[in-house]
N, C-alpha and C positions, 0 to 999 in steps of 0.2 A: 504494500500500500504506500502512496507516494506522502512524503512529508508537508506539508503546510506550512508553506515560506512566510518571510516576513511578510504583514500586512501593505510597507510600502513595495516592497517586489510585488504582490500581489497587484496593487493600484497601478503601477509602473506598466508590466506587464498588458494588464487590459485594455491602459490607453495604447499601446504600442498595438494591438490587436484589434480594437473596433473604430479607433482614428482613421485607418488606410481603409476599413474595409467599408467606412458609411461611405468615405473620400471618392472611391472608385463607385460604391451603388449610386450617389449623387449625381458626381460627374456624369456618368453613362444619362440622365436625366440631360444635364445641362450639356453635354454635347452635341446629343440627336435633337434637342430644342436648337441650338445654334444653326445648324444645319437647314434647318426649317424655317430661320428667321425672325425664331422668338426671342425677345428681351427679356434675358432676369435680372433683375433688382439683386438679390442676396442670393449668396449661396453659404450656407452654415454650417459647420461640422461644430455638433452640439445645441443646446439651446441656451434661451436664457439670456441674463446682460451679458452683452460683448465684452470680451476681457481681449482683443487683439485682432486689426481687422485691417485692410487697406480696398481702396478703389480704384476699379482698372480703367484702360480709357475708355471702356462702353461702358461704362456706370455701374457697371457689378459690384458691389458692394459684398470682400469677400471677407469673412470674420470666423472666429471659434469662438460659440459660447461656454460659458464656466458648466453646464450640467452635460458632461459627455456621452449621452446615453441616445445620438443619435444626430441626426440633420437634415436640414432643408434647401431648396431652390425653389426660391419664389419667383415664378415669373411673372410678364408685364402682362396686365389682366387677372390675377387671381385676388380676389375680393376680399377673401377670410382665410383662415387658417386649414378649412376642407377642400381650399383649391375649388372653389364653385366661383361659375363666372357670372354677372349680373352689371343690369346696366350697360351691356356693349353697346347698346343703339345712342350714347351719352360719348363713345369716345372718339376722340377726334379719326382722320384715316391714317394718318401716322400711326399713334396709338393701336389702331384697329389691325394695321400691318404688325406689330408687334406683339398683339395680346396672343397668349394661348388660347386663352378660350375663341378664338377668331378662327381660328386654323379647322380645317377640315378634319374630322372624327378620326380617320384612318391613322392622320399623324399626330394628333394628344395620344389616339392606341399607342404610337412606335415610343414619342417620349417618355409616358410610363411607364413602358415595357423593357425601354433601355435599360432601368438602375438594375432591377433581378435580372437581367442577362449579362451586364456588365458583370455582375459576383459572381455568376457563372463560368463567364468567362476566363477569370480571373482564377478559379478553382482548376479548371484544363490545364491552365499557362504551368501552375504551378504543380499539379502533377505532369504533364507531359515533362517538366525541368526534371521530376524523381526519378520518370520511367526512364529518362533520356541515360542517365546515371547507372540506378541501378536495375534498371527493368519492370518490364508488365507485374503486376501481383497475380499469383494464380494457385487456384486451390485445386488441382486434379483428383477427379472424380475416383479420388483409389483408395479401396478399404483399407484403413486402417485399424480396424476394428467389428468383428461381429459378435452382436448380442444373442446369448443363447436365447434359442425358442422362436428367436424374431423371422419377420419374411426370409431376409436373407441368409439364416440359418438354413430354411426349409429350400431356397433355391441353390443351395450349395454353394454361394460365396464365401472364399478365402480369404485374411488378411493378403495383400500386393495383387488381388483382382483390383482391374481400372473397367468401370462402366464406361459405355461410350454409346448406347443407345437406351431408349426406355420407350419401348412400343412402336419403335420406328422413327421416336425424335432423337434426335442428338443432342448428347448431352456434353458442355462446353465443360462445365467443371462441378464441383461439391454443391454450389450454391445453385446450380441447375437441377443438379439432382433433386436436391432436399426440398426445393418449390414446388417441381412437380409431382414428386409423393406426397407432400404434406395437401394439395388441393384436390387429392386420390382415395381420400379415406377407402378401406376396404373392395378398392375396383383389384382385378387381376393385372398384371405388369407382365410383360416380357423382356427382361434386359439380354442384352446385348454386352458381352464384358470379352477383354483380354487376360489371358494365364499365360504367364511363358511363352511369350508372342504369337500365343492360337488364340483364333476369333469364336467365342463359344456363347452360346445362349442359355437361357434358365428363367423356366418361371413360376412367379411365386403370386399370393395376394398380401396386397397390401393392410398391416394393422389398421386397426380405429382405436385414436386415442381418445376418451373425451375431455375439450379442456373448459373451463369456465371463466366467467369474468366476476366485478366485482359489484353486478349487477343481480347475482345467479343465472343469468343464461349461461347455454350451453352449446358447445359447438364440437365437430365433428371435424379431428386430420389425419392424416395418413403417415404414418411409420413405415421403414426399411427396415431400422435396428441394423445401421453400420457407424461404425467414427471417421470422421474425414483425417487425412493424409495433413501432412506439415504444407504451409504456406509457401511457396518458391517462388521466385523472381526470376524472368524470362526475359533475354536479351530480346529487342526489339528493332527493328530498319527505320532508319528517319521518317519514312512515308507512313509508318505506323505509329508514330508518337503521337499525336493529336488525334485518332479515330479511339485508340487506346485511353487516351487522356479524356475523351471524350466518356465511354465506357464505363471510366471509373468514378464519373464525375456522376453519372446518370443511377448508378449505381447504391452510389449514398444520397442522392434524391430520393431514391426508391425508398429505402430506409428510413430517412428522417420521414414521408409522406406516412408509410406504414407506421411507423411508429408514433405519432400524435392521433392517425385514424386508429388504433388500437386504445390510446388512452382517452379517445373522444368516448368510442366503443363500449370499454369499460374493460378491456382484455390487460389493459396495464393501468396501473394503482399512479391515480393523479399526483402522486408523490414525484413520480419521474419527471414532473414537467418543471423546471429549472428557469429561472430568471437571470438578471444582468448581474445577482451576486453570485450567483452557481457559475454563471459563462465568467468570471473575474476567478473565481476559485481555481478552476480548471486553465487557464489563462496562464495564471502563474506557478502553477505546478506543472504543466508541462514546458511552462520557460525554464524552469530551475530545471530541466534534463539536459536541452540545448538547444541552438538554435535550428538543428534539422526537424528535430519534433513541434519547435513552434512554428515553421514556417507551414509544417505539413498541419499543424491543427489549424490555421487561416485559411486554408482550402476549404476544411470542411464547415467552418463558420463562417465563412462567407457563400456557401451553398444554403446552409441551414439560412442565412440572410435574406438569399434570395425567393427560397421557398415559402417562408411567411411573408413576404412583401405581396408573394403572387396569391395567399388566399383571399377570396372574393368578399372580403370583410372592408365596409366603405371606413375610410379612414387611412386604407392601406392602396397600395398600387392596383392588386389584385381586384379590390372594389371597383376605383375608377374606372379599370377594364371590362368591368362586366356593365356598370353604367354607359358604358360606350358601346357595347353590344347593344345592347336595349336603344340604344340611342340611334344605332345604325338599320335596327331591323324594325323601329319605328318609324326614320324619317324625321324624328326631333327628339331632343333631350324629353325625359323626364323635368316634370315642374319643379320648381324651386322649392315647393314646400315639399312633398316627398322626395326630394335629394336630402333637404336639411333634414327630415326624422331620418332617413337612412344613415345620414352621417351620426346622429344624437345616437342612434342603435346600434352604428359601429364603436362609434368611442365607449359608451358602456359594454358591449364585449370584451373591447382591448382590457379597458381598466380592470375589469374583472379579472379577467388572464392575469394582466400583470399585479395583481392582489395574491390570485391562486399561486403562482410562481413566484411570487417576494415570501408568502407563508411559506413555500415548499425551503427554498434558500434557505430563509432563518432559521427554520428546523437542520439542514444540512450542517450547519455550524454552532452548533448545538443551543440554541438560543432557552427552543422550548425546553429541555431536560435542563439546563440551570435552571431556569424559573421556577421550576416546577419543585427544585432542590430548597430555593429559597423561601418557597411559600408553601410547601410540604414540612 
């Protein structure tokens, strides 16, 4: 278990970690806006009174505010803090050429959609730099392990059999394998495995596990009863470094997606769901190992960044994206008054969240168990 650095490494740290990563989701906003002709006023990393700012020759007004727990780009046109436009028929055509909200639907879609692509992006660069180094990650599909009784007991698999089909699909590696039995509950399987460089088949039915949530439902997956093999790193050809990087990037998408719809679900204990004091904790414990492990946990938090920017929660990128759907397959925006309860229904989500995840934090560092010492 990893030690718990000083609390200024720990602050040290997370600003060195969510400074670059709002900096690049921002930017990606205000550069595809430039592109398109839009004026912003500010661009913020943080909020709050300005503690250090300067203005460029187009008026951008660029500062850090003192609460570093995020940022904005305000462009020319946005009325209020929800980025809702109002009053355009009031501004002059200057103005009109500059505001966002003036711009055609399709590109306020691209400018919002820039900042969660940009941390995407950003995520590729920096694993393609690892895979470039020291190679693909890959977990081959080869037993290391069978569980008496299990399917693959009953199909005759070995420890050092490699699957490589499962019904006719091809199976790429371990994390192939284990998706598609676990969405198999008790169907019959046919694999497809190598022993000693002969191609041999075996087949078995798949177990039914049942597993529950913290709701008492109940659900239905599918078991093998094998252990996956040791993790390897696979030299790669330059033309594969970004499809790869790509890969890996889509990969812990998958994960983070899965794992929040698991704890919306009720399959994982709201416990898991960590705030800006969890993301500062982990920040600085895996700085204190070195800098290859920090740069690689920036990958994946700046993925996790982009993915919640993209849920459809107004208040968030992902909202105004779906406002702009509706707004495209209508023909006109939604009214000003249902944008504003949409946006009042987003920010009371967010808050909520980030209540649920500030409780979760203070209990991760032991807040609740003293209390409980000193008033027990």
């Amino acid at each position: 278990m990893l030690e718990t650095p000083p609390v200024w490494f720990i602050l040290l740290a997370f600003l060195a970690a969510l400074g670059p990563l709002v900096f690049i989701h921002e930017y990606g906003h205000y550069i595809v806006g430039r592109w398109f002709g839009v004026g912003a006023e500010t661009f913020s990393i943080g909020f709050g009174k300005e503690i250090a700012g300067w203005t460029d020759k187009r008026g951008t007004r660029w500062k850090v505010g003192w609460l570093p727990l995020g940022g904005y780009v305000k462009f020319a046109g946005d009325m209020d803090p929800a980025s809702m436009g109002k009053d355009l028929d009031k501004l002059s055509l200057e103005e009109r050429a500059r505001s966002f909200h003036a711009k055609p639907v399709w590109q306020r879609a691209l400018v919002v959609a820039a900042g969660p692509i940009a941390n995407f992006l950003l995520a590729i660069l920096i694993f393609a730099a690892f895979i470039a180094v020291y190679g693909a990650p890959r977990t081959p599909a080869v037993v290391a392990a069978v569980l008496p009784g299990s399917p693959a007991a009953a199909a005759g698999l070995r420890p050092g059999d490699e699957i490589i089909a499962a019904n006719g699909t091809a199976i790429a590696g371990f994390d192939t394998l284990s998706d598609y039995a676990r969405l198999r509950p008790g169907e019959a399987i046919r694999l497809t495995f190598v022993r000693d460089g002969q191609t041999r088949e075996a087949s078995t039915r798949l177990a039914t596990v049942i597993e529950g949530d913290r709701f008492g439902g109940k659900f239905r997956v599918g078991r093998l009863g094998i252990g996956s093999g040791k993790l390897v790193y696979e030299k790669v050809g330059p033309l594969e470094l970004l499809p790869e990087a790509v890969r890996v990037t889509g990969r812990v998408l998958d994960s983070t997606a899965t794992g929040l719809w698991q704890i919306l679900t009720g399959r994982r204990p709201l416990t898991e769901l960590g705030g800006p004091i969890k993301m500062a904790q982990v920040a600085g414990q895996v700085a204190s190992i070195g800098m290859f492990e920090f740069v690689q946990m920036l990958a994946f938090f700046s993925i996790n960044l982009g993915f919640i920017n993209l849920l459809p929660v107004p208040m968030l990128d992902g909202g105004h994206l779906a406002l702009y759907a509706v707004e495209a397959a209508r023909r006109r925006p939604l009214g000003a008054q249902a944008q504003e309860w949409l946006f009042r229904g987003g920010l009371a989500a967010l808050l909520t969240l980030m209540l649920v995840a500030t409780f979760n934090d203070l209990g991760s560092i032991g807040l609740w168990q003293t209390l409980g010492r000193l008033l027990g």
